[in-house]
PABA-67986 format. One line per 10 residues: number of its first residue (from 1); their letters; for each residue x, y, z of C-alpha. Coordinates in Angstrom, 3 decimals. Each point is the difference from the previous one (the first is absolute). Layout:
N
NUM	a	X/Y/Z ~ ...
// end
This chain:
479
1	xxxxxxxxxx	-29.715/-25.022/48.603 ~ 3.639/-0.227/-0.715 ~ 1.606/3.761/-0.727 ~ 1.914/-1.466/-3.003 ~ -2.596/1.518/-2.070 ~ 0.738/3.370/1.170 ~ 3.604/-0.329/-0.400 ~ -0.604/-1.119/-3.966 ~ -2.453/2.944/-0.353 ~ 2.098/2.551/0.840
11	xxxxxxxxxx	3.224/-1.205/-1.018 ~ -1.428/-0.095/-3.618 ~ -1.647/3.529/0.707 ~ 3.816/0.762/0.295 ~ 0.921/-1.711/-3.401 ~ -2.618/2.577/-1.246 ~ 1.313/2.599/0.850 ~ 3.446/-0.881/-1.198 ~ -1.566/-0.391/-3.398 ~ -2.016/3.105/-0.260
21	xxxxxxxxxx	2.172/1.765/-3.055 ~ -0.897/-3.467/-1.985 ~ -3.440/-0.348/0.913 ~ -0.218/3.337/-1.636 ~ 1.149/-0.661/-2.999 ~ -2.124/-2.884/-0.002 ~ -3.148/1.974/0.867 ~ 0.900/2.088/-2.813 ~ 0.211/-3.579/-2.648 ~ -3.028/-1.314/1.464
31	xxxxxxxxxx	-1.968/3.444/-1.096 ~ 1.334/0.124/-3.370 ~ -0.714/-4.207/-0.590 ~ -3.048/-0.656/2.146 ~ 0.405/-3.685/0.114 ~ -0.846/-2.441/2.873 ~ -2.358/0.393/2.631 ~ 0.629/3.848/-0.559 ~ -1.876/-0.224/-3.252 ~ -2.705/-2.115/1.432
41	xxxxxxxxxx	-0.761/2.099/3.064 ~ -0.003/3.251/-1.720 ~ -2.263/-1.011/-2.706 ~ -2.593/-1.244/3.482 ~ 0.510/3.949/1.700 ~ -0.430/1.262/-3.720 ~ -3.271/-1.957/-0.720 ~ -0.936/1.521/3.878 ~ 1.162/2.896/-0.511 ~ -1.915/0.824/-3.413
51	xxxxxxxxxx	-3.218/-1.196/1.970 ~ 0.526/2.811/2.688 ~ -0.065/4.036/-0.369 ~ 3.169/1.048/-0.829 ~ -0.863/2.761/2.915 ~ 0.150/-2.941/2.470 ~ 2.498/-1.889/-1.764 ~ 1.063/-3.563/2.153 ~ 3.161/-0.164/1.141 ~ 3.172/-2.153/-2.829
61	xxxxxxxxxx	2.556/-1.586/1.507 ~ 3.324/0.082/-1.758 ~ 0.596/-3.653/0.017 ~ 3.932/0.686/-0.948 ~ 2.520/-2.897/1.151 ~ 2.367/0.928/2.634 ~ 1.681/-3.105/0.653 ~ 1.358/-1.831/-2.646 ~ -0.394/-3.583/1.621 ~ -3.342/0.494/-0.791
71	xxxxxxxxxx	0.818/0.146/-3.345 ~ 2.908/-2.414/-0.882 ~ -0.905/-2.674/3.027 ~ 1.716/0.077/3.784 ~ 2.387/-3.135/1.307 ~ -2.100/-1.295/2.409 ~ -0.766/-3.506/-0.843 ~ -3.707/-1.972/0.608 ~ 1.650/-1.627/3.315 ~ 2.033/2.931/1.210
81	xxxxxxxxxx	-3.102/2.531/-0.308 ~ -2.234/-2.737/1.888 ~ 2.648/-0.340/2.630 ~ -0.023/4.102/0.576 ~ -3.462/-0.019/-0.019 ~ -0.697/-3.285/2.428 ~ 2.787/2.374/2.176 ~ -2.206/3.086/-0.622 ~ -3.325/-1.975/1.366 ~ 1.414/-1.573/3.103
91	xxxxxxxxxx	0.901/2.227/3.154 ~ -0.378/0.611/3.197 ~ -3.709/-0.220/-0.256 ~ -0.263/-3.443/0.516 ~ 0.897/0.785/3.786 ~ -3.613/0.770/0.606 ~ -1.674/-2.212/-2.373 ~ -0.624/-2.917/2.832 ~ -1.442/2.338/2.352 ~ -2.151/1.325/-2.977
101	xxxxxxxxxx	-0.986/-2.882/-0.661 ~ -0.641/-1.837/3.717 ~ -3.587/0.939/0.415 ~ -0.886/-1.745/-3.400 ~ 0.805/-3.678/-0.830 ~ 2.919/-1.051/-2.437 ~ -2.493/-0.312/-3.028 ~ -0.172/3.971/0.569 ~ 3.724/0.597/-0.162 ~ 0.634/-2.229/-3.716
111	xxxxxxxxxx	-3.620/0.898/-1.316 ~ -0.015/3.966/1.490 ~ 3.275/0.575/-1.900 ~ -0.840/-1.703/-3.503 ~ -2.146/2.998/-0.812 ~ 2.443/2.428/0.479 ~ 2.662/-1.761/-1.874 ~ -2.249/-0.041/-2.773 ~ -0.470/3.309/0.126 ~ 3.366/0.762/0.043
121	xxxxxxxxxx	1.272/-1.766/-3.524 ~ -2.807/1.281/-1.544 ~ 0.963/3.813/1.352 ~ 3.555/-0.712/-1.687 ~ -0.886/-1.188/-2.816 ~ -2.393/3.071/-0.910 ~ 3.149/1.689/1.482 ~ 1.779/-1.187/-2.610 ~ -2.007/1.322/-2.924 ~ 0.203/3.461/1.810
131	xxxxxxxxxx	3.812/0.026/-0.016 ~ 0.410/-1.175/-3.539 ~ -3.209/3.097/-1.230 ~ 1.950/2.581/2.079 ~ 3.550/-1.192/-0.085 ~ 0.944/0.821/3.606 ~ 1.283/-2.195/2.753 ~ -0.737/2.027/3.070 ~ -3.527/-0.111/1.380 ~ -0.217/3.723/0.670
141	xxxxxxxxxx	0.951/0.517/-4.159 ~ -3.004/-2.715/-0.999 ~ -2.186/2.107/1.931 ~ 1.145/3.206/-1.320 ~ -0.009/-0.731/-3.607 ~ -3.717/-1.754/0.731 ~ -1.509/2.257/1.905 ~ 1.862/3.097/0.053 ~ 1.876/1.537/3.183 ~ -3.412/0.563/2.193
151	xxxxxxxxxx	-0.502/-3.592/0.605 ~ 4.021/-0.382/0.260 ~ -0.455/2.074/3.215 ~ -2.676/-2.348/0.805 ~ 2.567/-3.180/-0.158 ~ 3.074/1.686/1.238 ~ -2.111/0.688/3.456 ~ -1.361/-3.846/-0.142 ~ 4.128/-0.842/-0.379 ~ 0.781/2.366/3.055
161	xxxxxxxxxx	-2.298/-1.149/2.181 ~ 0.453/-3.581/-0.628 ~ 4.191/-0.137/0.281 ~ -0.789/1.885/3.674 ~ -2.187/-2.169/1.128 ~ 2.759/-2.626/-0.890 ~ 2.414/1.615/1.160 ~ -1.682/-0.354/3.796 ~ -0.819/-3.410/-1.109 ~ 3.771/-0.856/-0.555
171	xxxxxxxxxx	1.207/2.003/3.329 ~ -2.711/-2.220/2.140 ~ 1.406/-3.355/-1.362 ~ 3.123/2.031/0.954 ~ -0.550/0.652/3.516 ~ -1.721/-3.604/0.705 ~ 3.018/-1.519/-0.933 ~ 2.486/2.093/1.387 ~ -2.163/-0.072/3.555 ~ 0.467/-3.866/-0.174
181	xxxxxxxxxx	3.515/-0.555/-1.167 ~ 0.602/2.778/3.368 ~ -2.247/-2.691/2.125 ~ 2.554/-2.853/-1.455 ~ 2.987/2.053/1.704 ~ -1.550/1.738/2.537 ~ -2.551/-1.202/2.869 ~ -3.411/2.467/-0.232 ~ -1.898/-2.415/1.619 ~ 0.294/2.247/3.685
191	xxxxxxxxxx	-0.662/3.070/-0.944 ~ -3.526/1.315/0.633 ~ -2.742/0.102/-3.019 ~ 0.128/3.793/-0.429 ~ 3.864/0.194/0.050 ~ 0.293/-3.143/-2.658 ~ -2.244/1.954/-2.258 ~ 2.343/2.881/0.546 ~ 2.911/-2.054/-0.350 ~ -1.062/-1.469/-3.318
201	xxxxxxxxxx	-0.956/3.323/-1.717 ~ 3.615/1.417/1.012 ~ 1.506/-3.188/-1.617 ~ -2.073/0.382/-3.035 ~ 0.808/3.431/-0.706 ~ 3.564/-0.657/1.018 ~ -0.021/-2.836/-2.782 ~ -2.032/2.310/-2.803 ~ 2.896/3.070/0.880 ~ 3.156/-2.426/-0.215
211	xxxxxxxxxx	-1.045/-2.569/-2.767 ~ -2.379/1.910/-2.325 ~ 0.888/3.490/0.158 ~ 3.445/-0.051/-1.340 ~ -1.097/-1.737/-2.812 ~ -2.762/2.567/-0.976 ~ 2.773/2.517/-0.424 ~ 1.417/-0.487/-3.142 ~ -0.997/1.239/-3.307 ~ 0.243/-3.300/-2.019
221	xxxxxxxxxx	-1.605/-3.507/1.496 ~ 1.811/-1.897/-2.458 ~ 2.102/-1.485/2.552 ~ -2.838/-1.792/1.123 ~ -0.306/-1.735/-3.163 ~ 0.896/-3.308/1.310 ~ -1.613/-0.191/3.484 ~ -3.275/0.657/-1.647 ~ 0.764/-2.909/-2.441 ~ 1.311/-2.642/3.208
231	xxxxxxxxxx	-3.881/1.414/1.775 ~ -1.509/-3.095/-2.396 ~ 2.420/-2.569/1.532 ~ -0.639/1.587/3.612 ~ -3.677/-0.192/-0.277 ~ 0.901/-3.355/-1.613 ~ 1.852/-1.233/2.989 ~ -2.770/1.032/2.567 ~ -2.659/-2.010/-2.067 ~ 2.533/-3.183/0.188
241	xxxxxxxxxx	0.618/0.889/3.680 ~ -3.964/0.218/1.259 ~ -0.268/-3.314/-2.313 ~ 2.840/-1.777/1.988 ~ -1.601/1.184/3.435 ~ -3.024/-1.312/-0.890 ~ 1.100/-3.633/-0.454 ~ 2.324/0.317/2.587 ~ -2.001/1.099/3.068 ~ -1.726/-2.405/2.212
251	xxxxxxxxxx	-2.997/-2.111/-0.882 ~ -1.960/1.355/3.288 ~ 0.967/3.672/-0.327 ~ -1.796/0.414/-3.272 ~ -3.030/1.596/0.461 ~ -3.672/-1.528/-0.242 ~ -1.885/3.110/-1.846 ~ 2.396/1.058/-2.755 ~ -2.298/3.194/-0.417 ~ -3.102/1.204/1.480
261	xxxxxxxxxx	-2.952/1.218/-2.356 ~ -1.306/3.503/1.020 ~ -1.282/1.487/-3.377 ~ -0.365/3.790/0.233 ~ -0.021/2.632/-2.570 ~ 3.076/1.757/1.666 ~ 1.839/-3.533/0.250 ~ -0.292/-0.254/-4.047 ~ 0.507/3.548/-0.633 ~ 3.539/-0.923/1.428
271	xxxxxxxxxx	0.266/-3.119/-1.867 ~ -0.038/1.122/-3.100 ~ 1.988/3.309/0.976 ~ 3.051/-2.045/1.023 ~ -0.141/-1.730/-3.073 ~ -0.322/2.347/-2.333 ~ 3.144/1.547/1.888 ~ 1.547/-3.151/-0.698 ~ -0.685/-0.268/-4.278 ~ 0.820/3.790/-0.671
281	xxxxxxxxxx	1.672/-0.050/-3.019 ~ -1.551/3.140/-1.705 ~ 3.333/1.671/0.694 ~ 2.552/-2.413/-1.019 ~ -1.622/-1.365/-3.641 ~ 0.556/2.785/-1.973 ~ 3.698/-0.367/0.845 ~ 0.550/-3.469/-0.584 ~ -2.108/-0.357/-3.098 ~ 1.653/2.518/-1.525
291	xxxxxxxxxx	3.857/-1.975/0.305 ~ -1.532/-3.115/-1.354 ~ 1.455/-1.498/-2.734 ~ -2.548/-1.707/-1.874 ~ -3.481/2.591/1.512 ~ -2.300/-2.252/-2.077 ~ -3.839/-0.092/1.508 ~ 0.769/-3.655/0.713 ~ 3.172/0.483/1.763 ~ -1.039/2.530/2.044
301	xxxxxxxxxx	-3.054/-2.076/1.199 ~ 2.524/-2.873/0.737 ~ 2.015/2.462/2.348 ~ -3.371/1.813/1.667 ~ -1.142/-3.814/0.197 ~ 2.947/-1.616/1.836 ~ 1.222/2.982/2.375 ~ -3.392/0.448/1.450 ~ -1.552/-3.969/0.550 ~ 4.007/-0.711/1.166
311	xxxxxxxxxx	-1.170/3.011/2.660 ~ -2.951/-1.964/0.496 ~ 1.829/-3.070/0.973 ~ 2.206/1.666/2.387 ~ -2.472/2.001/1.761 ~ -2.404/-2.709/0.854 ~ 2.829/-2.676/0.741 ~ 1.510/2.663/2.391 ~ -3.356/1.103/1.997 ~ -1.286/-3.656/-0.412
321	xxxxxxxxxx	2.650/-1.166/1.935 ~ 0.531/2.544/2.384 ~ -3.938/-0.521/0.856 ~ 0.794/-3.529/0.681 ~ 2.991/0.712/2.356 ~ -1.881/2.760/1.604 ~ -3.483/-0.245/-0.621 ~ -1.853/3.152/1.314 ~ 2.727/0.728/2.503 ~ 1.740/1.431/-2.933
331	xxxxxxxxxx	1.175/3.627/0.756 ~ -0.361/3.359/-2.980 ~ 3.873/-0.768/-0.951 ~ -0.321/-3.630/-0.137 ~ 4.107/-0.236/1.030 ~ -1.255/1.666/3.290 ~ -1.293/-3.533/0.894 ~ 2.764/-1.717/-0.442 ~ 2.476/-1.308/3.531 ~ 2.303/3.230/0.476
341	xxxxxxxxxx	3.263/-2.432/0.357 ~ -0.836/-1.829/-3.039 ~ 2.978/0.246/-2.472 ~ -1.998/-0.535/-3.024 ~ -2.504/2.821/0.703 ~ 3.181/2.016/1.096 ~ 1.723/-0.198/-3.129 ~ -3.767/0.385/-1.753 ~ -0.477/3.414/2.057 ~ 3.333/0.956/-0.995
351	xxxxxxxxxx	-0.639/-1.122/-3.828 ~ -3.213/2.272/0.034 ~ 1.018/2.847/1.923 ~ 3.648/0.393/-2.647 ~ -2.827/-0.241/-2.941 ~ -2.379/2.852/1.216 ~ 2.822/1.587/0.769 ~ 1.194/0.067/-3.288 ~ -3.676/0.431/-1.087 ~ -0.483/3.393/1.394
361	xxxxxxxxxx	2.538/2.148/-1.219 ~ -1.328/-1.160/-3.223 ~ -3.863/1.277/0.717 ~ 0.765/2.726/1.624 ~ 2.197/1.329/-3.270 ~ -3.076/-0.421/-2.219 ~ -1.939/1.999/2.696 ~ 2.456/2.943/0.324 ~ -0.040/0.032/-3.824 ~ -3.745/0.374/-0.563
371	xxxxxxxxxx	0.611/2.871/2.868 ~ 2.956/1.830/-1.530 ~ -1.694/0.154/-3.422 ~ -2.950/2.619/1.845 ~ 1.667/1.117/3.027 ~ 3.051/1.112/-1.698 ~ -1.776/0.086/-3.667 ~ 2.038/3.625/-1.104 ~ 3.723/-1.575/0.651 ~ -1.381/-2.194/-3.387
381	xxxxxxxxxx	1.656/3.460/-2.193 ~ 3.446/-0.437/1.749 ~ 2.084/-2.578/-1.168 ~ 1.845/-1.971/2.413 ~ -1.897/-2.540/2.725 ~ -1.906/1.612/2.878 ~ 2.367/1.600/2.900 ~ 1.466/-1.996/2.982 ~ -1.804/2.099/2.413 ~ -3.939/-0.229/-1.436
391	xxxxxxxxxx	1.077/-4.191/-0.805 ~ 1.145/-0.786/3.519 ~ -3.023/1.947/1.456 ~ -2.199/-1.950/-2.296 ~ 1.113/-3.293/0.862 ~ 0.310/0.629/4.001 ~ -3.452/1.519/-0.274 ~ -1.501/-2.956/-1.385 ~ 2.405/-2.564/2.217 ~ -1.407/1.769/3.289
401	xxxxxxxxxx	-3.498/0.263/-0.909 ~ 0.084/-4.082/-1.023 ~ 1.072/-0.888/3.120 ~ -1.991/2.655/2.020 ~ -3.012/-1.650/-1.651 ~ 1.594/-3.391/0.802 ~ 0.715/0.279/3.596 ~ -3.993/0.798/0.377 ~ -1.416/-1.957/-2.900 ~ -3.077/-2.215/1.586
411	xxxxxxxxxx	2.041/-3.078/-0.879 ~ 1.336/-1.612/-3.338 ~ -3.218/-1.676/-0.948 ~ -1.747/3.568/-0.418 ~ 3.406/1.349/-1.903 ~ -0.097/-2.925/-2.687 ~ -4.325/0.136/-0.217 ~ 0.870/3.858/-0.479 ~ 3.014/-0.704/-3.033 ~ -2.551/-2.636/-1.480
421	xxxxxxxxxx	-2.870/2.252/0.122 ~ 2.166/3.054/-2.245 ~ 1.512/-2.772/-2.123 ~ -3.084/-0.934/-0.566 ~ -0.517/2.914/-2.354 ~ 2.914/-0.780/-2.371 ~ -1.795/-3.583/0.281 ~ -3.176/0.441/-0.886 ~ -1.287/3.426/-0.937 ~ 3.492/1.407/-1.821
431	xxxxxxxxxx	-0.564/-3.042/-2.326 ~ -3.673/0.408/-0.457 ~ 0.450/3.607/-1.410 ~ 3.012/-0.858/-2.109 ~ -2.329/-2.758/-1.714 ~ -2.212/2.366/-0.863 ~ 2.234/2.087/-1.370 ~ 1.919/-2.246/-2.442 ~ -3.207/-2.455/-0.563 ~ 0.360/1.072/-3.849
441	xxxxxxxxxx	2.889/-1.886/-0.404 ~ -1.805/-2.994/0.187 ~ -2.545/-0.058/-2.506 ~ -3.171/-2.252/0.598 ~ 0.533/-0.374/3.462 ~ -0.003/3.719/0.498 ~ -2.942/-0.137/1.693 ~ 0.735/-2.650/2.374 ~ 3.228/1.425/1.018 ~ -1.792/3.715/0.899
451	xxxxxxxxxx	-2.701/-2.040/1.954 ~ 2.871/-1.678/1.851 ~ 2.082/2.517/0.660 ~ -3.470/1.877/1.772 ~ -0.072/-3.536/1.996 ~ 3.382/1.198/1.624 ~ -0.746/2.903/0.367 ~ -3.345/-0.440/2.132 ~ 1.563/-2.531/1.618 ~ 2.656/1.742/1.818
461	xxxxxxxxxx	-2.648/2.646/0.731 ~ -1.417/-2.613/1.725 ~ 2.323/-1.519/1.726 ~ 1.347/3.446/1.063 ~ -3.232/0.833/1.378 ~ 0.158/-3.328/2.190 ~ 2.955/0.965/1.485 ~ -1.358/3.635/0.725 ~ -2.775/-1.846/1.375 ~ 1.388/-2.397/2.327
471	xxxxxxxxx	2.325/2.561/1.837 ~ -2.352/3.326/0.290 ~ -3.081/0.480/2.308 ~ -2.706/-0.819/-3.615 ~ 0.886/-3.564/1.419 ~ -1.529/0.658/3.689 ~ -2.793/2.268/-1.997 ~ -1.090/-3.321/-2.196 ~ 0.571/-1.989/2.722
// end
């Protein structure tokens, strides 16, 4: 998953907070008009409501506007918004997706991810109707005004956990490239086993300290507007580049078994993990959707429609191929596999390792932010942003305890299983429960959108228990 969607999340959180005075005043015109969504939700909590004791009165939202794009339409147009979003979807996650995929056949990797994708445009578009009833475009807000703060605790622990296990994600594509573009200059090849696995820690954490640390410093990641944008044309490039390898390599090097079938639970429990990772775009909707121009039903559908089969396309071209150069040779970080000397794979390495780079700073801002807003929850009364000394320990805390976890993480395949398995929750269950919750809104097929929102729910039960399963001692016990 690409971290543009972070970036648009919080840059608009920032926009909010710029228009706080107005989206008072508006507050205070939507109370004294009632018109919208605001009318049609509180007359569905009033109807509740009257049903209940007024001792144990439910919880109303205050479904007040507080950005006024939602309102008068954003500047995004159908194209742009599917371009952010197609950027959003595709990331670094596609570096594991052939070895994911290896022990199944290539019928698995188009035919395992169709469900999923599915899944995911009909998430945003119930998404949608959520942003438009509560007129918020950060996912912590939708929650809030839903649910009340309880369950915002609830997501904003889901969010933490997820952007760190990114985070390690992004520093282990950071220190397999880095290790290899070192090999290019320098000759490893003599040095015993247990002093190359020395060797290539130091240069990992030597890489993390002078490329990615600096850039965690500042207070503002708008600077890294742009090299979040160029990550689509990087990832863009490497699919072109493991296309041209293919059909350039020799007719006898190819090999004979493209993949080699070994079904196991624990094998599809990682499947689907990595691709989940791969279609997260919980995050990033409410941001986009709410800067469209036109945010008809049908528009939207066209954008959640073309963005995530486009992802379709490039995933499976990318790990088709690379199966078909490698076969089941094919290492975790598929680029690992690839001749150290080659140029194209140097200049894909280097293309990967400048967009993580760029990627992480962005994460790990969202991360610190969901931090700062409990850690440091009283320096909300003073005006003014937090203090230099309790930011910069923040941020160096959280650098040092990513790459800690990095430079003894089991390997990337467990690190991207482990960021599919939490996204997992803002795929599947997050969803279910905000079905339920807003199933009113759609009249007759109230029903049927409760019952399907439960299907989510018990499904990433499920599949969390499966995962449980497959890597605690229950699976020796069954066994």
């Amino acid at each position: 998953m690409s971290t543009t969607n972070l970036f648009h999340h919080e840059a608009l959180n920032e926009d909010a907070m710029q228009h706080q005075d107005l989206d008072l005043q508006e507050e205070r015109t939507m109370s004294a008009h009632s018109n919208n969504y605001g009318t049609i939700i509180s007359s569905h909590h009033s109807t509740e409501n009257s049903e209940c004791n007024s001792s144990n009165e439910e919880y109303r939202p205050d479904f007040s506007t507080t950005i006024t794009k939602l309102k008068y339409g954003g500047r995004t147009s159908t194209a742009g918004a599917t371009f952010i979003m197609l950027n959003a979807l595709i990331g670094s996650a596609f570096l594991n997706l052939p070895y994911a995929t290896k022990v199944f056949n290539l019928e698995m990797l188009l035919f395992g991810q169709l469900p999923i994708v599915l899944i995911s445009i009909l998430v945003l578009i119930f998404l949608a109707t959520a942003i438009e009833m509560t007129q918020k475009i950060a996912l912590q807000d939708i929650i809030q005004v839903l649910f009340g703060s309880k369950l915002k605790v609830i997501i904003d622990i889901a969010l933490l956990c997820y952007t760190f296990a990114t985070c390690v994600g992004y520093m282990m594509v950071v220190e397999d490239q880095s290790v290899l573009l070192i090999q290019w200059f320098v000759n490893t090849e003599e040095l015993p086993a247990a002093n190359l696995e020395l060797w290539d820690k130091a240069i990992a954490a030597l890489s993390c300290l002078i490329m990615v640390y600096p850039l965690c410093i500042p207070r503002s990641v708008n600077f890294l507007y742009y090299p979040s944008v160029a990550s689509f044309f990087v990832n863009l490039y490497v699919v072109v580049f493991v296309i041209v390898r293919y059909f350039t390599m020799e007719e006898q090097t190819r090999p004979r078994n493209i993949t080699e079938p070994a079904w196991s639970m624990e094998a599809f429990v990682g499947f689907v993990a990595v691709v989940i990772f791969e279609f997260q775009g919980f995050f990033t909707a409410p941001a986009i959707y709410s800067d469209l121009k036109r945010r008809t039903p049908t528009n939207w559908l066209i954008v959640c429609s073309l963005s995530n089969f486009g992802s379709l396309i490039v995933y499976t071209a990318l790990a088709a191929f690379v199966l078909m150069t490698f076969g089941t040779a094919v290492d975790e970080d598929f680029l690992n596999t690839y001749e150290t000397n080659d140029p194209l794979a140097i200049t894909a390495r280097l293309c990967i390792m400048t967009s993580v780079i760029a990627s992480y700073p962005i994460i790990c801002f969202v991360a610190c932010k969901v931090i700062q807003d409990y850690l440091f929850a009283p320096d909300k009364l003073q005006t003014g942003p937090l203090s230099f000394g309790k930011y910069f320990t923040l941020k160096t805390s959280f650098f040092f305890l990513t790459l800690l976890c990095m430079l003894f993480a089991p390997g990337m395949s467990q690190v991207f299983i482990l960021s599919g398995i939490l996204a997992s929750f803002s795929t599947l269950a997050l969803p279910g429960m905000v079905m339920i919750r807003i199933r009113k809104e759609y009249g007759r097929a109230e029903v049927f959108v409760m019952i399907l929102g439960w299907i989510f729910i018990v499904t990433n039960i499920v599949f969390v228990a499966g995962y449980l399963y497959t890597k605690t001692p229950l699976k020796l016990i069954w066994s």
